[in-house]
C-alpha positions in Angstrom: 0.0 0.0 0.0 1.1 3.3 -1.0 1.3 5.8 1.7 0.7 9.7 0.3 2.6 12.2 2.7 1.2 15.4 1.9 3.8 18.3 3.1 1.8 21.5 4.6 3.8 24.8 4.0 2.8 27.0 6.2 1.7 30.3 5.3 4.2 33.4 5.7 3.7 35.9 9.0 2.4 39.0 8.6 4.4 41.6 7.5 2.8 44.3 9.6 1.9 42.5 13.0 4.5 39.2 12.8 2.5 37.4 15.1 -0.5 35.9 13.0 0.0 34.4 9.0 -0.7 36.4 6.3 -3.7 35.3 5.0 -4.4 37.6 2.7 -2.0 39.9 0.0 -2.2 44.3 0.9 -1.4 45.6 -2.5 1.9 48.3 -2.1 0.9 51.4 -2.4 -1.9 51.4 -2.4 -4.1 50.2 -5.8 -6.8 52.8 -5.7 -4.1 55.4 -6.6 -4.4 54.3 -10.1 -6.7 54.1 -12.8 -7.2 51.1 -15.2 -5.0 48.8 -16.0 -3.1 49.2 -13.0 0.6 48.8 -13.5 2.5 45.7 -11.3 1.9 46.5 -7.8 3.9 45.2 -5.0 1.9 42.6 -2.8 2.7 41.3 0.8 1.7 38.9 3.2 -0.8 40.5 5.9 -3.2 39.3 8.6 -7.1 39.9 8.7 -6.5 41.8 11.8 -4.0 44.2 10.6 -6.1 44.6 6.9 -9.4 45.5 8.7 -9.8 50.0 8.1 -6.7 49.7 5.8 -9.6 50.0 2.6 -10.7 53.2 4.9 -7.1 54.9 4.9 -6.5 54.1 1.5 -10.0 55.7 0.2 -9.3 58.9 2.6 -6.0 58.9 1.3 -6.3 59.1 -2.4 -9.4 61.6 -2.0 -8.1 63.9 -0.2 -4.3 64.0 -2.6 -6.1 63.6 -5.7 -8.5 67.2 -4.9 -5.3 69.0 -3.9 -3.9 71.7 -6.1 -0.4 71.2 -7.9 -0.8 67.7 -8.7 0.4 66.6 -12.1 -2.9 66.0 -14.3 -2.5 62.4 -15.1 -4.7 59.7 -16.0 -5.1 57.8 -12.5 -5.2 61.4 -10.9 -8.3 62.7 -12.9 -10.0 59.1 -12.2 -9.3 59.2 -8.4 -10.7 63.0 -8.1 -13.6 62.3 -10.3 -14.4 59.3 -7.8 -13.8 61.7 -4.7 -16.4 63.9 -6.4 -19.0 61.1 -7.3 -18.9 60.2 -3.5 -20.0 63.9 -2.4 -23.5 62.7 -3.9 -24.0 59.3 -2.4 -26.1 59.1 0.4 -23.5 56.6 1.8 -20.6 58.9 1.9 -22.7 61.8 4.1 -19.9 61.7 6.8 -17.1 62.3 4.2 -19.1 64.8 2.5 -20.1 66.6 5.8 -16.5 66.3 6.9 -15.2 67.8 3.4 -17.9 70.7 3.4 -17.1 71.9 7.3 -13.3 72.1 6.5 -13.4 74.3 3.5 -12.0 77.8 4.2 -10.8 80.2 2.3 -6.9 81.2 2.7 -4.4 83.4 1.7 -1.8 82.7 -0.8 1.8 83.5 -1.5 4.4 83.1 -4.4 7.9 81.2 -3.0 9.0 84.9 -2.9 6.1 86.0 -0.5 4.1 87.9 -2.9 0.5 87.9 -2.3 -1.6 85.9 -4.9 -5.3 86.0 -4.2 -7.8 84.1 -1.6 -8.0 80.7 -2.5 -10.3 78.1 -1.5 -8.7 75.1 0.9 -10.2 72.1 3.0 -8.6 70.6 6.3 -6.5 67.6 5.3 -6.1 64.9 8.3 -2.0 64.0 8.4 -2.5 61.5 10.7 -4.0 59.4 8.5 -2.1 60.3 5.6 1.0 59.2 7.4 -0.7 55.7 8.5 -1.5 54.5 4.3 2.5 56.0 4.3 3.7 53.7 7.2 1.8 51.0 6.3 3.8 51.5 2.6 7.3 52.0 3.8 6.6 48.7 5.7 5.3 46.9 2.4 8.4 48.6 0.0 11.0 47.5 3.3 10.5 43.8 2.9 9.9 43.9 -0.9 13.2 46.0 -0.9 15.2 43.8 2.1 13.1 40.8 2.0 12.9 40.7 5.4 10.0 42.2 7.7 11.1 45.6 9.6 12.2 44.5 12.9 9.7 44.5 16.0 12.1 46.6 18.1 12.1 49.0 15.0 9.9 52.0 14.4 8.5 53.6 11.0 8.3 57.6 10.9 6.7 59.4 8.5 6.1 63.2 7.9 4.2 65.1 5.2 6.1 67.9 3.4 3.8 70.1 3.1 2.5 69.5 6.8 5.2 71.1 8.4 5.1 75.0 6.8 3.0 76.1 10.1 5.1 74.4 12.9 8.0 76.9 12.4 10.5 77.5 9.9 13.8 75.3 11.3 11.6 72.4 11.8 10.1 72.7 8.3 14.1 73.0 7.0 15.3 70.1 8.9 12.4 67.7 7.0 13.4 68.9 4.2 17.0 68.7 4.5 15.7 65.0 5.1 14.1 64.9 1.7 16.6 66.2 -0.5 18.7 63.5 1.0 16.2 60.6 0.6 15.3 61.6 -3.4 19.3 62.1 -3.7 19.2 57.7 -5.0 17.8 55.8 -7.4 14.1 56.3 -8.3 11.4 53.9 -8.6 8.1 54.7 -10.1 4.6 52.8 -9.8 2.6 53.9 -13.2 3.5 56.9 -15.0 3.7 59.8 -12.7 1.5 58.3 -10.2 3.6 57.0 -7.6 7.5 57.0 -7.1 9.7 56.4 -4.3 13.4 56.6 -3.3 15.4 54.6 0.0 18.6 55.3 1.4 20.4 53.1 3.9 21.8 55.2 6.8 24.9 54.6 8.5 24.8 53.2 11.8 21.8 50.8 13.3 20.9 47.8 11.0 17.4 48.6 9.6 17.6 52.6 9.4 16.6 53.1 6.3 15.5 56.6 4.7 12.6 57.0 2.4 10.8 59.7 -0.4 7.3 59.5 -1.7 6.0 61.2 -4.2 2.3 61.0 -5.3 0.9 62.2 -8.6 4.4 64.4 -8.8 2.8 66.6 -6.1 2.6 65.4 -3.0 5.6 64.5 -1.0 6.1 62.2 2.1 9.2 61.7 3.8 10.0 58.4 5.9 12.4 56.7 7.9 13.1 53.2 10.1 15.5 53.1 12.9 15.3 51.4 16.5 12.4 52.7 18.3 15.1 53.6 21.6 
């Protein structure tokens, strides 16, 4: 009698949590940034714990970049703004609509050389979950780039460029110093003009790492990883 021995792989961890399998694949960066047909994405192992409100982040995300001013006019940007607009109709979307509609302001605006342009019409943008989708992403592109998970003893970083012109002038040139140095590598793009980044290995700890995003050529992120002490 034959005996069968069927061999069970198990499934890889999580890239985000490590402790449960990945059960599922988190497209990197996130696919709603582009329209159809989507260029190769990165994919990675990830838990049903750690997926559940990513969908959430990535839809605030690409709403709230693809409506901002500056943004190169591209194919996947146009799609992703028309979509943001759709959903200020559907009955569905009432808190992002409400949310939207109370944070529009009008505002001031200057040239680089400080002259006074006009009122212009602006909305409050939350960084806080901008920077989540842009952890979540520098975790994704660290173990497709190192093939190895970022380190639990490790943290992730992340500021928003354009985040920091209010919080006083040497912080705001110390983040960009930071981002000068990260874009200073080898560029990768996702799509055409959609979604490029840029990583740097620092000197010192294993695992720093520093990192440039750039979405729709008009929106810049900077992150970095390095032990959380």
């Amino acid at each position: 009698m034959n005996i069968i021995v069927t061999k069970i792989i198990p499934k890889p961890a999580c890239i985000y949590c490590g402790a449960r399998e990945g059960t599922t694949r988190d497209h990197i960066p996130p696919k709603s940034l582009f329209s159809m047909p989507r260029p190769n994405l990165v994919t990675v192992p990830c838990c049903d714990v750690c997926r559940e409100g990513q969908s959430l982040d990535d839809e605030y995300f690409v709403r709230m970049i693809s409506m901002r001013r500056g943004i190169v006019d591209s194919a996947s940007a146009k799609a992703a703004r028309n979509s943001a607009l759709r959903a200020l109709t559907k009955p569905n979307k009432g808190g992002f609509t409400r949310a939207l509609l109370d944070s529009v302001k009008e505002i001031a605006v200057y040239s680089h050389g400080g002259i006074y342009l006009g009122q212009a019409t602006s909305y409050y943008v939350d960084l806080r979950r901008l920077c989540n989708v842009i952890a979540r992403t520098t975790r994704g592109l660290y173990f497709h780039e190192f093939k190895m998970r970022l380190p639990d003893d490790h943290r992730c970083g992340t500021y928003a460029i354009d985040g920091f012109a209010s919080v006083g002038s040497e912080l705001d040139s110390k983040v960009r110093e930071m981002w000068s140095h990260a874009v200073s590598g080898k560029r990768r793009d996702f799509g055409h003009r959609v979604f490029s980044y840029w990583v740097q290995k620092l000197d010192g700890p294993e695992a720093a790492t520093l990192w440039g995003f750039l979405v729709y050529e008009g929106v810049a992120f900077v992150a970095f990883t390095g032990p959380s002490s």
